[in-house]
C-alpha positions as CSV (number, residue, x, y, z in Angstrom):
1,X,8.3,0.0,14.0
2,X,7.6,-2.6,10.9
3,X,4.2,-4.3,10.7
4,X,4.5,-7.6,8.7
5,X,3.1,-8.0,5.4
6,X,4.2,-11.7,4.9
7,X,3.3,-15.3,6.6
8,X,5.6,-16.2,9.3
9,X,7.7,-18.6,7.1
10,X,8.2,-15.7,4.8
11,X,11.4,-14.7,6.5
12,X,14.5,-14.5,3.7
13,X,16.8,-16.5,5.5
14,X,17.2,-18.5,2.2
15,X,18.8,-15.8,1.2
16,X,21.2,-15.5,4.1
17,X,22.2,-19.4,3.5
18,X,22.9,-19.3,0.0
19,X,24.8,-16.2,0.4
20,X,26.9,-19.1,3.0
21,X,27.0,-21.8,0.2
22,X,29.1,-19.0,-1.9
23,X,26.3,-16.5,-3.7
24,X,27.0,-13.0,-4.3
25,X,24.0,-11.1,-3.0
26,X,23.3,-7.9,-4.7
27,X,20.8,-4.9,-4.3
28,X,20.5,-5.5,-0.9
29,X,19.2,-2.1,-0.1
30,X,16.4,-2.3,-2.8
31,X,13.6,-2.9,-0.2
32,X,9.9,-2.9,-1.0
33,X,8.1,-1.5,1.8
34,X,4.2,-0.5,1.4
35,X,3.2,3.0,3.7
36,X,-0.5,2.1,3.9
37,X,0.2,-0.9,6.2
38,X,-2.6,-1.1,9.6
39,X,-3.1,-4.0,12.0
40,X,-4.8,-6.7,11.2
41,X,-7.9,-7.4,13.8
42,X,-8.7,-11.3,12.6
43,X,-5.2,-12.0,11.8
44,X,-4.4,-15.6,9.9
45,X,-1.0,-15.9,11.0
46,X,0.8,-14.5,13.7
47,X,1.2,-10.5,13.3
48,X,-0.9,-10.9,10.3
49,X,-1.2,-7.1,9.0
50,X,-3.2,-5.9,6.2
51,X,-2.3,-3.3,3.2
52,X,-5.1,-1.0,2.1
53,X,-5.3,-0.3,-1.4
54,X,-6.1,3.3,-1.6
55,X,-8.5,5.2,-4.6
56,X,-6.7,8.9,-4.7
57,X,-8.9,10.9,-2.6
58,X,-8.3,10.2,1.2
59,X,-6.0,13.3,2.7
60,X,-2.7,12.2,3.9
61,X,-0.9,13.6,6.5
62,X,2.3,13.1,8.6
63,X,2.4,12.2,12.3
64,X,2.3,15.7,13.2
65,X,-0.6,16.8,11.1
66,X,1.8,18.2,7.6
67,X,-0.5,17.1,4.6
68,X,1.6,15.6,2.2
69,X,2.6,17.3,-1.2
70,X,2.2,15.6,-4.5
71,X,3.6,13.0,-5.6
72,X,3.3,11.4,-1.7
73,X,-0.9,10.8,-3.0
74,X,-2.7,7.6,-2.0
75,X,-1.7,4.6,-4.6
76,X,1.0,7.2,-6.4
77,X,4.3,6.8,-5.6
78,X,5.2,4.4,-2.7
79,X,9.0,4.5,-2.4
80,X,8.9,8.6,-2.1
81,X,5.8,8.8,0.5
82,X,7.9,6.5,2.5
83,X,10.8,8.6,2.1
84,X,8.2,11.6,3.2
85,X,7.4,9.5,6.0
86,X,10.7,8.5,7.4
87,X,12.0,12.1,7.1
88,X,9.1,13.4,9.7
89,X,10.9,11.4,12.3
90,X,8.3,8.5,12.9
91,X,7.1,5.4,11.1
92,X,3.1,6.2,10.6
93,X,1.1,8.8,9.0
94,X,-2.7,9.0,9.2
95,X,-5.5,9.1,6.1
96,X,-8.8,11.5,6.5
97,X,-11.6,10.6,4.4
98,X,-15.4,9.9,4.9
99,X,-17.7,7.4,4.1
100,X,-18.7,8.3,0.3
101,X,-14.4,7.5,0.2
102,X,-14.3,4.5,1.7
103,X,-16.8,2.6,0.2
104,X,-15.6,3.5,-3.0
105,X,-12.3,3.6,-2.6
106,X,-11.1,1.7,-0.1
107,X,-9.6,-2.2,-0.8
108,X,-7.8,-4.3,0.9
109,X,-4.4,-7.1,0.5
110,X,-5.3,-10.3,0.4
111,X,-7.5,-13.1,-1.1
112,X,-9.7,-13.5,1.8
113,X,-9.8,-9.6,2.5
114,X,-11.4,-9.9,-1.3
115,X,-14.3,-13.1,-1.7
116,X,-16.1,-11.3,-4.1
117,X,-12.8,-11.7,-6.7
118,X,-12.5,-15.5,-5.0
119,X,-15.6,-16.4,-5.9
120,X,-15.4,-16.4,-9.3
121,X,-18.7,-14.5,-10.3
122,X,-18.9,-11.1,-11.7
123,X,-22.4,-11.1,-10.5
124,X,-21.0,-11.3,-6.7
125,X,-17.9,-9.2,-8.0
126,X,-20.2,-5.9,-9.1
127,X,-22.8,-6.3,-6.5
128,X,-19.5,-5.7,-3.8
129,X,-18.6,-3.1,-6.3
130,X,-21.1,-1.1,-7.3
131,X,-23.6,-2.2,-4.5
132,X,-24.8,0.3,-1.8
133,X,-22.0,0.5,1.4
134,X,-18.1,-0.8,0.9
135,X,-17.4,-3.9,0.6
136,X,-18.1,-6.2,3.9
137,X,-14.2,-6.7,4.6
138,X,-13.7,-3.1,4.2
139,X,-17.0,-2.2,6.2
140,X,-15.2,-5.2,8.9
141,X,-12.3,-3.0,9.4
142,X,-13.9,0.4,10.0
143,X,-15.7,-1.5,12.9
144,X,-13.4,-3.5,14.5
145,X,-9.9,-2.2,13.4
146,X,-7.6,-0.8,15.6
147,X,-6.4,1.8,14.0
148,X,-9.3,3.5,12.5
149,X,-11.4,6.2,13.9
150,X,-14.8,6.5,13.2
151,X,-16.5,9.9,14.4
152,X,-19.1,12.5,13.0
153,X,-17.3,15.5,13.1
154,X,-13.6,16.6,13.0
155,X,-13.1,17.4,17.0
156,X,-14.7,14.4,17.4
157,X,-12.3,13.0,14.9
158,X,-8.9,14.2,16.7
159,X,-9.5,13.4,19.6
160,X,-9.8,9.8,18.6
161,X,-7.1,10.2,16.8
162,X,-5.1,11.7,19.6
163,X,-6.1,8.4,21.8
164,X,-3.5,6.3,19.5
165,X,-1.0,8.4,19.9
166,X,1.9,10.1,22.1
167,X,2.5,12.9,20.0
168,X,-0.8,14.8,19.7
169,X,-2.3,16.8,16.6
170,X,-3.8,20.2,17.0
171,X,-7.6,20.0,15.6
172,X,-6.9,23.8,14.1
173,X,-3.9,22.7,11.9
174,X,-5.8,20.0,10.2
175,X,-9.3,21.9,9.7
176,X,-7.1,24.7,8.6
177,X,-6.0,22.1,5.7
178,X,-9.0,20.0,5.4
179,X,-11.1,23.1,4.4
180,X,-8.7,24.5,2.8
181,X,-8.6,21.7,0.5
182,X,-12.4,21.8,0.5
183,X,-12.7,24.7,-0.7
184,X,-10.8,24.1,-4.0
185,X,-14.3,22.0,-4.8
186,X,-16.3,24.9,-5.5
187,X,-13.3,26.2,-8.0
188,X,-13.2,23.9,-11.5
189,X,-9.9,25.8,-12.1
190,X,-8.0,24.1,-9.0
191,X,-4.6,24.3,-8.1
192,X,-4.8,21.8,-5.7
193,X,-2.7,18.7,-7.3
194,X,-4.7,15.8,-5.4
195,X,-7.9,17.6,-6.5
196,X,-6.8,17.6,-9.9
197,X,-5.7,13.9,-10.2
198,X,-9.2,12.6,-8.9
199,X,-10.6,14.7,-11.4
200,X,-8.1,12.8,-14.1
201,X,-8.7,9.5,-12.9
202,X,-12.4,10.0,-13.3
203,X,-11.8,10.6,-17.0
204,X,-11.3,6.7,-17.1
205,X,-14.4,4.7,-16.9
206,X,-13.2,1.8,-15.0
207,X,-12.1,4.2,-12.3
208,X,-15.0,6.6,-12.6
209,X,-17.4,3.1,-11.8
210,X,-15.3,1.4,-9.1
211,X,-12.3,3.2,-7.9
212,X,-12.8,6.8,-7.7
213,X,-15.3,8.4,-5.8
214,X,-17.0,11.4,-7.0
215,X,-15.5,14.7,-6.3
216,X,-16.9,16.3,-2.8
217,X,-16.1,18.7,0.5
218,X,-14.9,15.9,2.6
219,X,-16.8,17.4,5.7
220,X,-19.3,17.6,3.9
221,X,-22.1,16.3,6.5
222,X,-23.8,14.0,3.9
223,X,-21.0,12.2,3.1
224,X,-20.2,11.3,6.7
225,X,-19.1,10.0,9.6
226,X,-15.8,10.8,8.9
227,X,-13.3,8.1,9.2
228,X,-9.4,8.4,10.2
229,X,-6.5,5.6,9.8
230,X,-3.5,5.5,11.4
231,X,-1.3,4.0,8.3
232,X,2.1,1.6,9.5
233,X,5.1,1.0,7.4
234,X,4.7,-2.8,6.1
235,X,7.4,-5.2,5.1
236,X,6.6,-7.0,1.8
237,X,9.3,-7.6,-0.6
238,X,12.9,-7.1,-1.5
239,X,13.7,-5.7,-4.9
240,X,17.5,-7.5,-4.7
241,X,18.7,-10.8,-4.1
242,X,21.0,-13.8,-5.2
243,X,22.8,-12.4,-8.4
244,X,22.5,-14.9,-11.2
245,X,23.0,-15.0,-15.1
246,X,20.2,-15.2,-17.0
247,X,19.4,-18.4,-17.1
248,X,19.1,-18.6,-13.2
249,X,22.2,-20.3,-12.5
250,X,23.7,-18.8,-9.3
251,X,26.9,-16.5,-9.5
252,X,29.7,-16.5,-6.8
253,X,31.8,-13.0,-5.7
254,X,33.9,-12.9,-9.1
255,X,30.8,-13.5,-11.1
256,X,31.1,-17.4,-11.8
257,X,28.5,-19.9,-11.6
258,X,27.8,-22.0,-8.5
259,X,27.7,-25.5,-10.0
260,X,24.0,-27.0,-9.5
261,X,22.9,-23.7,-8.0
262,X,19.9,-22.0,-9.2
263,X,17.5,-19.1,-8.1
264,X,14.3,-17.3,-9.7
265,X,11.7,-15.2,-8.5
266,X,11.6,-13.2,-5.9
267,X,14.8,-14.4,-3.6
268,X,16.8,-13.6,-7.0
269,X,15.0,-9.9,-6.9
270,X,12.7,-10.8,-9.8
271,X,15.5,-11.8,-12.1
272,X,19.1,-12.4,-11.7
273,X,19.5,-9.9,-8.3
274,X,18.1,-6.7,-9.9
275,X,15.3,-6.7,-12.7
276,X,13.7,-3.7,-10.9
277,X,15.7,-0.6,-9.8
278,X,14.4,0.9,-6.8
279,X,11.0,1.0,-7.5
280,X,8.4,-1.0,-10.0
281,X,5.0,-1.3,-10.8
282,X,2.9,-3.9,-8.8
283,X,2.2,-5.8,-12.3
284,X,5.9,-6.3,-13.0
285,X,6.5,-8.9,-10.0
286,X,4.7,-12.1,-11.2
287,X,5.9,-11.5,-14.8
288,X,9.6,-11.7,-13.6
289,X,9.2,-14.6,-11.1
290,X,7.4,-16.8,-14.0
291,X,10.4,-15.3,-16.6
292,X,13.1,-16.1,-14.2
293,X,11.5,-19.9,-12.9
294,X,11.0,-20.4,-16.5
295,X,14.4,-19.7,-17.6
296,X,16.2,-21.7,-14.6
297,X,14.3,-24.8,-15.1
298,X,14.9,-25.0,-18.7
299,X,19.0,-24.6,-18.0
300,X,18.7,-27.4,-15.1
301,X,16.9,-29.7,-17.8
């Protein structure tokens, strides 16, 4: 069960009609999919959903309450937590954190999720940032979303949890992990992976400021309520597409060019069908679109 990342007119079927006009279409299975999808509760378009953009210390676990090992860690590797994900048996996972988490490290897809980067003023910009409370979009969809959970202690929590759910978690297995993972706080010699990556990312100012929250018990009372999000598989992007030469003009089956055909961007997988592999780095996508627009409208003239 998908959850749309894209407008409604964002539907590929571009690529289906040029593969019709004679294109060879290539890397078809190099989908881009984003595991931290949720519903969107003011939604823009129709099944408007949301991506949050997670800071490394949440706890992630599986539908039936499995925390995930490392690498599967918030905003580390997406392709192989969705491979984790898919290999559970369903199509969502959940994310534990608390308050002191969320207001630090929570962000969300989308210019209007984001008006303090829209408005152009790094006075608004570190007020939202380093202010007191998350961001008001944030704060927005801890209130209203429907797939968070908002209690003030971890029974509490579950059973919320359990309310979204058919298959039900058992509030012993997850405190079992939970302060298990808690207690590697009071140890400055951990063994626990996640705990050592926040600890690394705090060693980077710009993360230490605005992205990572400060190491902590996350039941620890103080740094309540505790918060819970049911996390959907999200469509976004596909890492394939109409195979060209590298100047953008279209190639057929045998690898000849469709006369007056070009493609760039995204529909031509970043660049000619396959500039990524199977995975990429978010920063990578506009650079090949403008490379590969570039390079098709200088060969069209």
């Amino acid at each position: 069960n998908l959850i749309s990342g894209v407008p409604r007119h964002v539907d590929g079927r571009m690529i289906a009609i040029t593969k019709n006009a004679g294109a060879a279409i290539i890397n078809e299975d190099r989908m881009w999919h984003y595991t931290e999808g949720v519903q969107n509760w003011d939604p823009i378009w129709p099944d408007h959903a949301i991506r949050i953009l997670p800071g490394p210390s949440s706890l992630w676990f599986d539908a039936e309450g499995n925390r995930f090992p490392a690498p599967c860690l918030p905003g580390f590797d997406t392709l192989e937590t969705l491979r984790h994900i898919l290999a559970s048996g369903y199509d969502y996972s959940w994310f534990i954190l608390n308050q002191a988490i969320i207001e630090k490290e929570f962000a969300l897809s989308g210019s209007e999720q984001n008006p303090d980067f829209t408005s152009g003023s790094w006075k608004v910009l570190l007020k939202s940032r380093l202010g007191k409370g998350a961001p008001p979009p944030v704060e927005a969809f801890k209130q209203h979303g429907a797939d968070f959970v908002v209690r003030d202690n971890l029974d509490d929590l579950v059973a919320g949890m359990n309310e979204l759910v058919d298959v039900k978690l058992d509030t012993a297995k997850l405190r079992a992990q939970v302060e298990a993972r808690d207690a590697q706080m009071d140890n400055s010699f951990t063994k626990d992976a996640q705990v050592m990556a926040i600890r690394t990312a705090r060693n980077y100012l710009g993360d230490k400021l605005i992205r990572t929250a400060k190491p902590h018990k996350i039941l620890d009372p103080s740094k309540g309520p505790l918060i819970a999000v049911k996390l959907h598989v999200m469509t976004r992007k596909t890492l394939g597409g109409i195979h060209t030469n590298l100047d953008g003009e279209v190639l057929d089956a045998k690898g000849n060019t469709v006369s007056g055909l070009f493609s760039a961007g995204e529909c031509a997988g970043f660049g000619g069908g396959g500039y990524h592999g199977y995975n990429a780095l978010e920063g990578t996508f506009l650079g090949g679109c403008i490379f590969s627009g570039r390079n098709a409208g200088r060969k069209a003239g």
